[in-house]
C-alpha positions in Angstrom: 194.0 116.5 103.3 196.4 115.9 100.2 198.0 113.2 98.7 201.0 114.0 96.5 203.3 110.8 94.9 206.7 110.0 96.1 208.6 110.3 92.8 212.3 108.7 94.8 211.0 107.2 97.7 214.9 106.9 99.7 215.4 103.4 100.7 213.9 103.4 104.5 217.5 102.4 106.2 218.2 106.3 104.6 215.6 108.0 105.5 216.1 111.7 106.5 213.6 114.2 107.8 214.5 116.2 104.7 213.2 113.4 102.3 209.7 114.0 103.8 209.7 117.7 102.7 207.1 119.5 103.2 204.9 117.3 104.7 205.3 118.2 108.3 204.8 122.1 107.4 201.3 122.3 108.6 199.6 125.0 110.9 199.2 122.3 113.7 201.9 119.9 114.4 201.1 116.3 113.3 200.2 113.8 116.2 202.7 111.0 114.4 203.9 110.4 111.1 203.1 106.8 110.2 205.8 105.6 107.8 204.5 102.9 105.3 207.9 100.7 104.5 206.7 98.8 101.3 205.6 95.2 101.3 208.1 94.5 104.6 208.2 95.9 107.5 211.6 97.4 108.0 213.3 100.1 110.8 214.3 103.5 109.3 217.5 104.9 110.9 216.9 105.9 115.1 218.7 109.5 114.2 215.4 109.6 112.0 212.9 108.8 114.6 214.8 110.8 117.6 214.5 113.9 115.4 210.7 113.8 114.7 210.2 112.7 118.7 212.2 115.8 119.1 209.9 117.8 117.1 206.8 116.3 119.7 206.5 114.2 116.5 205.4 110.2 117.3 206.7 107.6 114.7 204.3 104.7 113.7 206.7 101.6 111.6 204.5 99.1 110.1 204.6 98.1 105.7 202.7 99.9 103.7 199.5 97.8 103.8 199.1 98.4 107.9 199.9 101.8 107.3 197.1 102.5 105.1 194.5 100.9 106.8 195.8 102.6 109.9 195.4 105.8 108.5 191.7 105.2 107.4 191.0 104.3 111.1 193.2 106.8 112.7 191.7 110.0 109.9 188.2 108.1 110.8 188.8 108.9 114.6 189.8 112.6 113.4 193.3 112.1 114.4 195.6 114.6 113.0 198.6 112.4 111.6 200.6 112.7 108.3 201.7 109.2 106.4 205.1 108.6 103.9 203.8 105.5 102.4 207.2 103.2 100.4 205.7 101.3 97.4 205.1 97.9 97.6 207.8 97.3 94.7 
């Protein structure tokens, strides 16, 4: 498990795969990817989300404070997800 800092978080209507970088580059494919959309809870584009389904990916939308208490539960049930948390600015 890492945690590295989003230096440019994109604005979440223009999110791309590619803004995640490497974070879906793991051995085993990530169940979901929770996305964390700052202090509101707001949709990132459907070309986003279709793209990561298509991958066998799930995508999880809630603000950043759900999303970080889901993935305390979620790691807690051994769940293997991967999180892009938006700051709360």
């Amino acid at each position: 498990m890492r945690a590295l800092a989003w230096r440019h978080a994109p604005a979440v209507d223009a999110l791309t795969v590619a803004d995640l970088g490497d974070l879906l580059d793991l051995d085993v494919p990530p169940e979901f990817l929770l996305v964390g959309t700052g202090a509101a809870l707001r949709q990132p584009p459907r070309a986003f989300v279709r793209e990561l389904e298509g991958r066998g990916i799930g995508v999880e939308v809630m603000d950043s404070r759900a999303a970080a208490r889901a993935w305390g539960v979620l790691r807690a049930e051994e769940r293997w997800i991967v999180a892009a948390l938006m700051p709360l600015v």
